[in-house]
N, C-alpha and C positions, 0 to 999 in steps of 0.2 A: 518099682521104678527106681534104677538109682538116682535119685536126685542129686546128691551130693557129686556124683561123676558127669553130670550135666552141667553143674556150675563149674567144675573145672577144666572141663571140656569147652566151654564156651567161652569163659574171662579166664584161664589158666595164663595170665602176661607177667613177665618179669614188671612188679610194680616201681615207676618214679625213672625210669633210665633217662638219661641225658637228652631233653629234646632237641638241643641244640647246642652249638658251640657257648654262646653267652648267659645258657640258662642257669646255670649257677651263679651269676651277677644276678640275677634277681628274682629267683625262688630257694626256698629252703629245701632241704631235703626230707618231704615227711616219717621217713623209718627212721631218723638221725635225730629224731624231732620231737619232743613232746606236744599232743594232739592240740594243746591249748599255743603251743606257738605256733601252728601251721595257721595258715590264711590260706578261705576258700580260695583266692584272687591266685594262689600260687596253681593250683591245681586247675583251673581253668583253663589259666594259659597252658596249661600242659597238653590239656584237651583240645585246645583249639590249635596251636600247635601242630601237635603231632597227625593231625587230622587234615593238613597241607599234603602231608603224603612226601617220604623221601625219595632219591632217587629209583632206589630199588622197587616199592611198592606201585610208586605211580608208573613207572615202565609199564607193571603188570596188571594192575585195575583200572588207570586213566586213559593209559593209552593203548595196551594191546585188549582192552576189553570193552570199556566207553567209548572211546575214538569210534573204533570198528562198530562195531553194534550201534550206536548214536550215528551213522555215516560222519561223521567229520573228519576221516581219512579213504581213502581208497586204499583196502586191502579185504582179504577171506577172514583168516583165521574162525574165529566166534560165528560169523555170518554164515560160514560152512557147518555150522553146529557143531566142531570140534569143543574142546576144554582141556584145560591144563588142569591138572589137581596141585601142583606144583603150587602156579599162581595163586589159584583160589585160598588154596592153605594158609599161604601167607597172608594172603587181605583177609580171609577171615578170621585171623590170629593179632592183625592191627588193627580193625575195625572194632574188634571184641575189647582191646585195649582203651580204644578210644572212647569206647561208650563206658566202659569202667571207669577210666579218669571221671569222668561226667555227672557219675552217679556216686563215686566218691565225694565231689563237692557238695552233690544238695547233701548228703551223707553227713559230711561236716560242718555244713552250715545248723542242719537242725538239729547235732547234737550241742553247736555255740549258742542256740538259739533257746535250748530250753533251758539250759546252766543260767541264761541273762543276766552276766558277772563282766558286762563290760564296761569296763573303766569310760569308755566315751562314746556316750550316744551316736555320736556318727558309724563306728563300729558297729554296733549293733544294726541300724538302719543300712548298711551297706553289705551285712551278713544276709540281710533280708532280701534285698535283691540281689546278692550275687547267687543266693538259692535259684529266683526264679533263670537270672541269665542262665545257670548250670542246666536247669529245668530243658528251655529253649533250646540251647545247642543240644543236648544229647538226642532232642527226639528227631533234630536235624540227621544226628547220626546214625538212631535207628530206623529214617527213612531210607539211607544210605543201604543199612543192610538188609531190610526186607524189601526194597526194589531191586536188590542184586539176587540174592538166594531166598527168601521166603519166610517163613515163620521163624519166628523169634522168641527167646523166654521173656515175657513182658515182667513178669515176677522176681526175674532179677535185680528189677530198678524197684518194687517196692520193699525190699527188705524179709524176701523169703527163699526159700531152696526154690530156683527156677523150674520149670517146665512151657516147654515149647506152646506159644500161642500163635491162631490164625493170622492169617494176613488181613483179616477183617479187624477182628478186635485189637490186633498192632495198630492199624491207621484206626479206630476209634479211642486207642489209649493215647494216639497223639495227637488228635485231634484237643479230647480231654486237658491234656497236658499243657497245649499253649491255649487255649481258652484260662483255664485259669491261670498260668502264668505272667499273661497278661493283667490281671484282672489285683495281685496279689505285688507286683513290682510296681515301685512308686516313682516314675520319672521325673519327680522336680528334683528328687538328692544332687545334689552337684560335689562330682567325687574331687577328691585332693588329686593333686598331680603326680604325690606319689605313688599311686596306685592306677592311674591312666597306663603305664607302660604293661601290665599284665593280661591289657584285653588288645590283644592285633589289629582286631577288627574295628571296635566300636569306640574304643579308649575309653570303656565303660559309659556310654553314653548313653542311656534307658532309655529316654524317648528315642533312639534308634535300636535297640533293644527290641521295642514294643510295636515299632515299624516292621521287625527282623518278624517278630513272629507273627505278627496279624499276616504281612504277605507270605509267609511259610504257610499259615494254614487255610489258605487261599490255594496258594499251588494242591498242599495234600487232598483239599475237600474235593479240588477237580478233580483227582488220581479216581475219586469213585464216580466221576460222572456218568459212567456208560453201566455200572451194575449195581450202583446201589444211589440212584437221583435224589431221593428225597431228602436222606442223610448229606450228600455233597449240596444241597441246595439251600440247607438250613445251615451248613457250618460255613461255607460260602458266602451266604448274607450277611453274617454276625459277624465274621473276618472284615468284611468289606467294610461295613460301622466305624469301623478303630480307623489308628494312623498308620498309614502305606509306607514303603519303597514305592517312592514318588520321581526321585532326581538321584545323580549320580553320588553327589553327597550321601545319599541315605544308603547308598547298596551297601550288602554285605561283599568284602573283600581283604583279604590279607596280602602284603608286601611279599613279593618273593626276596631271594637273593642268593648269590654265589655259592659253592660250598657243596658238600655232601650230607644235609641234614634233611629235618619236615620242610624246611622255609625254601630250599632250593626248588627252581622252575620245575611244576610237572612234567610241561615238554619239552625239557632241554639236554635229553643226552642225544647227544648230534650221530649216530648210528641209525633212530628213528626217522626217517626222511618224511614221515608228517603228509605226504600227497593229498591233494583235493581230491577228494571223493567226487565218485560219477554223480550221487545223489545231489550235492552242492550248487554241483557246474549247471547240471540239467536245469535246477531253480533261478542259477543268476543270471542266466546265458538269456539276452534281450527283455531281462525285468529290469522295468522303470524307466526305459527311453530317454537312459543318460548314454551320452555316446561315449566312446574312447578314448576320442578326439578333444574333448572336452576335458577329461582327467587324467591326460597324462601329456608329457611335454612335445615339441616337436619334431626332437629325436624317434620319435614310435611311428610317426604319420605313415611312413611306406609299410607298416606292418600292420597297421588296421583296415581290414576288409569292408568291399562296401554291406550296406546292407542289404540282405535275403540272401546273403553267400553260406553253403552248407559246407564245403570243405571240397576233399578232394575223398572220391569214393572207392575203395577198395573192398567190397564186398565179401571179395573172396576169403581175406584174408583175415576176417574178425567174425567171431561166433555169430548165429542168429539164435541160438537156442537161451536166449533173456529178453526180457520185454524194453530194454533201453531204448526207448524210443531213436535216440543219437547214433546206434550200432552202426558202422561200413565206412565208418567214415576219418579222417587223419585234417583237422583243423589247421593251415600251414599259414596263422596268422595270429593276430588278436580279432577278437566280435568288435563290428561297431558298436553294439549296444551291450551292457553288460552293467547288474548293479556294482553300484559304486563303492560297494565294500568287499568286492572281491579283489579288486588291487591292494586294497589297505591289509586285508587277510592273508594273501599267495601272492610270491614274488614270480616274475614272468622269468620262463624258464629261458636259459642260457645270459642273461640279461646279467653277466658276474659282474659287473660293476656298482649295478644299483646297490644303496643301502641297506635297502632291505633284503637283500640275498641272504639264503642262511648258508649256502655252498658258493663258492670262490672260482671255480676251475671243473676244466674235464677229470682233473686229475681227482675230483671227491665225489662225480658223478658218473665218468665215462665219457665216450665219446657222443661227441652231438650229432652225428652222422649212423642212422640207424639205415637197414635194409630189410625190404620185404622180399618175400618167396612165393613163386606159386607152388612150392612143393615143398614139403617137409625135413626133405634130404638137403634143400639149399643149393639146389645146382642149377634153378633159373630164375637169377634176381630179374624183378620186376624194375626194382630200381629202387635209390639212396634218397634220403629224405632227412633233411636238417633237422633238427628240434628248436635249434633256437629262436626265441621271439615268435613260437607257438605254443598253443593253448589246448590241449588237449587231458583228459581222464580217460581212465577206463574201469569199467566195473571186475568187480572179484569174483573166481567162482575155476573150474574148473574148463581151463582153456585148449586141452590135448593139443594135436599137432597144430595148431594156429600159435602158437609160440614159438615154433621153429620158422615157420612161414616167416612171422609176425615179430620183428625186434622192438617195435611200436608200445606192444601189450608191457615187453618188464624196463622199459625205459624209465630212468628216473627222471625224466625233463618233462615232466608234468608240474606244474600251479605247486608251490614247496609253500609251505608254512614261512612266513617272514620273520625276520630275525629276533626281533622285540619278545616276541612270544615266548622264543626259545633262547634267550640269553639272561633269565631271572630279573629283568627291570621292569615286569609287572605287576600288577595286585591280580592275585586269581579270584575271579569272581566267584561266588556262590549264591548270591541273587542279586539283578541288575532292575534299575526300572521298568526296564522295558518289559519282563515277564510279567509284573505287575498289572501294566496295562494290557497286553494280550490275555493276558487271565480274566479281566474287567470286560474285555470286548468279548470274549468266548461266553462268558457268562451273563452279558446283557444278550448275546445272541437265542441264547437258552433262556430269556423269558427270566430272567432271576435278576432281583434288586441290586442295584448296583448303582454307586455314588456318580456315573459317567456312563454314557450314552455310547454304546458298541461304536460306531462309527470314532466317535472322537477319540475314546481308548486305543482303536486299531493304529490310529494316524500317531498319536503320543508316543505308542510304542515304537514305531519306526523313525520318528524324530527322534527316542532317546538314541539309539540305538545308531542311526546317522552319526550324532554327533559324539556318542564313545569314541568310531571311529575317523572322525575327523571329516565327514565330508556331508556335513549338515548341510551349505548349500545347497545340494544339489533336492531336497524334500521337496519342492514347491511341484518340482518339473517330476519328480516318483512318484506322488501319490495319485497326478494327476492322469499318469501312464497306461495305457489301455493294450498296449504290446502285452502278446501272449509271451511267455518264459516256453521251452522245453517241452514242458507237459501241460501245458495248455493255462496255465494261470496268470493272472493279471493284477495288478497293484490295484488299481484303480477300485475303493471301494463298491461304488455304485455300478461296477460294470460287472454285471454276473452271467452276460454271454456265453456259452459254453465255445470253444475254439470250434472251427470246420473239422469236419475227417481228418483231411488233409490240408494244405497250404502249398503252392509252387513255390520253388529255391531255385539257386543256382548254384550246380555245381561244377568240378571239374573229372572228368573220367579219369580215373586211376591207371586206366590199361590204354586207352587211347590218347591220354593228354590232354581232349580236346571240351571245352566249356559247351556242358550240358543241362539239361534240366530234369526235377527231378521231385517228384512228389511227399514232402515232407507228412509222416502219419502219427499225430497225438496220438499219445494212450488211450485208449477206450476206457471212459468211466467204469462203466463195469466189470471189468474186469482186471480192476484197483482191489486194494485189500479195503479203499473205501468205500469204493460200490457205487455213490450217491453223485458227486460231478466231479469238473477239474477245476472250476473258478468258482465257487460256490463261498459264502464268506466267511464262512469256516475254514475253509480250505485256502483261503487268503491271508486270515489268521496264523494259523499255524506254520505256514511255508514264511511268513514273515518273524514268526517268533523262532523256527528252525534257524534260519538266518542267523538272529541276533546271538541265536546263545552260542556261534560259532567263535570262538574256538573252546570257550572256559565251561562250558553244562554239557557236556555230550552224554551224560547220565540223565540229563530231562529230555534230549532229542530223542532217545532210545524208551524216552517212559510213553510221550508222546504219542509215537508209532504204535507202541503195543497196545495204549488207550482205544486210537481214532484209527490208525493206519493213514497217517496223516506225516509229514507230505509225502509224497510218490520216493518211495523206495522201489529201486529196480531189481529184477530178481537175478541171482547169483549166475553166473554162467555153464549151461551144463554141457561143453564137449565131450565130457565122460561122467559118468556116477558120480555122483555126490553121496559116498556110503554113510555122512552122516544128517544129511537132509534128502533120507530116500522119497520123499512125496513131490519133491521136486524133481521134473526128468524133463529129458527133452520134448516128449510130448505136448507139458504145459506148460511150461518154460516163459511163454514168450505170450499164452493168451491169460493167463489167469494168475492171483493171487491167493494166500489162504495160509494163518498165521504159522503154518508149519514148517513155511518157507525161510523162517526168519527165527533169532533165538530170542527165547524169552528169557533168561535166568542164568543165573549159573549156579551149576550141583555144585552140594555140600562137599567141602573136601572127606577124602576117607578116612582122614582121622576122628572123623565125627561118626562114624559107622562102627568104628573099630573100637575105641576109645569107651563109649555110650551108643549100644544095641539100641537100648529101651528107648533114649533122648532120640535118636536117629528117626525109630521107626516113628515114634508121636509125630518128629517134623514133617516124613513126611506124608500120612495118613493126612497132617493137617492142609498141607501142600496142597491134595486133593487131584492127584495125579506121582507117573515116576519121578522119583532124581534124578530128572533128566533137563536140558540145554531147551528142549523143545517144550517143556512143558509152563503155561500159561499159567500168572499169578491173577490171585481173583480178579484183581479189577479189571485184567491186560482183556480186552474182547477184538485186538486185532493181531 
């Protein structure tokens, strides 16, 4: 085995580049540097940093790969089981970077540490825990790359020639890792403030530190809940012992800001149009029986429909071959009922004046006047149809001549990502309250000890989560909400109803004009990738934690899925072949689910094949399937 060609194949990074424009104000340069003046504190920030992701990177792993795959955009790419090796090259060549920096620091704390030649104890004792903080983030980062691509050299972070380890013993070496890190970092140090400025996140704050990681290995222990229980059940409870990400104060989150560096917004290069995914709509569309009317001003009133209205149906002209339960249909309004974080998340399209628009005019979008076809040639419109101050998604997938029919399907005046998101004046989160407590309720549901009683943690979690996004009010009147969403699920904890077959609506006939009615049809349980119900409280959970972590985790929504198959992912549209998700066909399209439908991973780029034969083939023997998009990581069982 070369091993030596495997470590450089894997951390081969230009060491200490420029993270940012100010980073020279206040890091030293460690090659410029003798190793006794560097401070771990410098190289942290470097890792934490760099690990924001700059324009370049985050285009290709935030957004053209989490987004997608997490649903928190409507688009193919990934979900078609394509892959770029391009992309992947690159985040595996930063991400490899990242976790370097990381291991650098605990690297140089515990060669300052065994010297014990420091002039002031405080030094010393701050050497000590920025070991464990270094500890903490990097296993953050190698959770990062064995949920993306699979095995990892774990032996590179203890100080040997790597080779590739499982995806089991990576999450039991990280589990390891913040168990004792925790246990080893001493949160009463109260740092100087000259040293506050080198941690983003925390401002070296240990008891959030210790918060950061007890809920991190909360999140990881669940990652093994469906294949390996007993292990996720005991590291699970012992996590839950310590102190949480409780409140927004405690989340981990770094300041974005303008510029082309790590620190500028992952989603803000304004090319990316950001569209609500169908997955989303279908969840928010009548959860929580807040009305329209209620949260938004009076200017909207003639646009919000009454309630049981299904849209205007066109049939013809939109694929059946996907299980979207919403499929036939063109929305020519806003929902009366709709949760109250989908206004705070997506600006209502044509609506250019609002603040929150992240597009201004026809001129950045097109015209708001689209046309359908009954033919494909386009020579008998059915008729023009507004976009503006309507609400509409569409799923991704292969739509053959229903595109030319259909100007509906590539219209950008769908639900757009709101401005804030995309103009660097947020903190991108990396762990919020609110997963905390949907973790706490998932795991008191599952019979495992937990400091908070499943009900109460469900309800927490969607009150932190309200109130991120500014519309806390409205909790009293959501949780108490017994309205089905979409695909059949309800807020309302205690209501575990499963939806009717159907429901009667009303709609308007597409070809006729005239107001009809029309038998709305839930997805069939069983024939989910989850099998077991649609309102079930796990399934309330989850759809409620999918919510929160909307817009900043679409890397846990996509981990999520592949755990539970949790919440209702629609299946990809087959008007023609799908050459690279051939098990999907029009056949079962529209009745069935089965993880092969959806991607699990992304392959190793080929410079890892080319580069290191020997390292390649270990990864993926250990994989335990091909280098492929479709192939399932241990824990993934949907």
């Amino acid at each position: 085995m070369k091993k030596n060609n495997i470590l450089l194949a894997f951390l081969a990074v230009i060491l200490f580049f420029g993270a940012c424009s100010d980073f020279e104000e206040i890091n030293k340069d460690p090659n410029a540097a003798n190793e006794d003046d560097i401070k771990v504190q410098y190289i942290i920030n470097k890792a934490i940093t760099d690990a924001q992701q700059d324009p370049h990177i985050a285009e290709r792993a935030f957004v053209l790969y989490w987004r997608r795959a997490g649903r928190q955009d409507r688009s193919s790419g990934i979900n078609l089981g394509t892959y770029n090796n391009d992309w992947s090259s690159d985040y595996y060549s930063y991400v490899s970077g990242w976790m370097k920096s990381a291991t650098q620091a605990v690297d140089l704390a515990d060669k300052q540490l065994e010297k014990d030649n420091f002039a002031v104890e405080y030094d010393r004792q701050m050497t000590k825990n920025l070991k464990e903080v270094a500890r903490i983030w990097r296993v953050y980062l190698m959770s990062e790359f064995a949920d993306n691509f699979g095995p990892l050299p774990i032996e590179a972070f203890k100080g040997k020639n790597p080779e590739f380890a499982s995806v089991k013993d990576v999450y039991y070496f990280m589990l390891d890792e913040l168990k004792d890190a925790t246990q080893n970092i001493d949160p009463s140090l109260q740092v100087q403030d000259i040293d506050k400025k080198f941690d983003r996140a925390y401002q070296f704050d240990f008891t959030k530190w210790t918060k950061y990681a007890n809920s991190m290995r909360m999140r990881l222990a669940m990652r093994l809940s469906e294949v390996d229980p007993e292990k996720a059940k005991s590291e699970f409870e012992d996590a839950a012992k310590g102190s949480l990400i409780l409140t927004e104060n405690d989340m981990f989150a770094v300041q974005e800001r303008d510029g082309w560096d790590p620190l500028a917004g992952v989603m803000s290069r304004p090319w990316n149009a950001l569209l609500m995914s169908n997955t989303l709509n279908n969840l928010m569309i009548n959860l929580g029986g807040v009305k329209s009317e209620d949260m938004l001003d009076a200017s909207y009133a003639a646009h919000i429909k009454p309630e049981g209205y299904m849209g205007i149906r066109l049939q013809n002209q939109f694929s059946t071959y996907t299980n979207d339960p919403s499929i036939g249909f063109f929305f020519d309004g806003l929902h009366n009922t709709i949760d109250p974080r989908a206004y705070k998340l997506y600006a209502i399209p044509g609506d250019f004046s609002s603040p929150d628009a992240a597009f201004t005019s026809e001129d950045d979008l097109g015209s708001l006047e689209v046309s359908v076809f009954a033919d494909k040639e386009q020579t008998q419109e059915i008729g023009k149809f507004n976009m503006a101050f309507t609400w509409n998604t569409m799923p991704g997938g292969s739509w053959g001549d229903k595109s030319a029919m259909n100007q509906m399907i590539s219209s950008l005046y769908n639900p757009i990502l709101v401005k804030k998101y995309r103009n660097h004046s947020q903190k991108r989160v990396f762990f919020a309250a609110w997963e905390t407590y949907f973790l706490l309720a998932e795991a008191s549901l599952r019979g495992w000890s937990t400091p908070i009683a499943a009900k109460q943690a469900y309800e927490n979690g969607i009150k932190a989560s309200l109130e991120y996004h500014g519309v806390g009010e409205y909790f009293d009147t959501y949780i108490a909400s017994t309205d089905y969403n979409r695909v059949g699920t309800s807020v309302n904890w205690d209501h575990t109803a499963e939806p009717p077959t159907t429901v009667e609506v009303d709609i308007i006939d597409g070809y006729t004009k005239q107001p009809a009615k029309y038998a709305y049809k839930f997805p069939t349980a069983s024939q989910t990738s989850y099998q077991k119900a649609l309102n079930d409280q796990l399934t309330k959970v989850i759809t409620q934690k999918f919510i929160a972590q909307n817009p900043w985790l679409p890397l846990e929504t996509w981990s999520d899925y592949r755990r539970l198959g949790l919440p209702f992912f629609e299946n990809m549209v087959v008007e023609n072949p799908l050459t690279d998700l051939p098990a999907l066909t029009r056949a079962n399209a529209s009745t069935t689910q089965q993880p092969n439908f959806f991607p699990q991973r992304l392959k190793y780029p080929a410079s890892l094949e080319n580069s290191n034969p020997d390292g390649y083939r270990q990864a993926v023997e250990l994989l335990g399937g091909s280098d492929a998009v479709l192939t399932p990581l241990w824990w993934a069982k949907h």
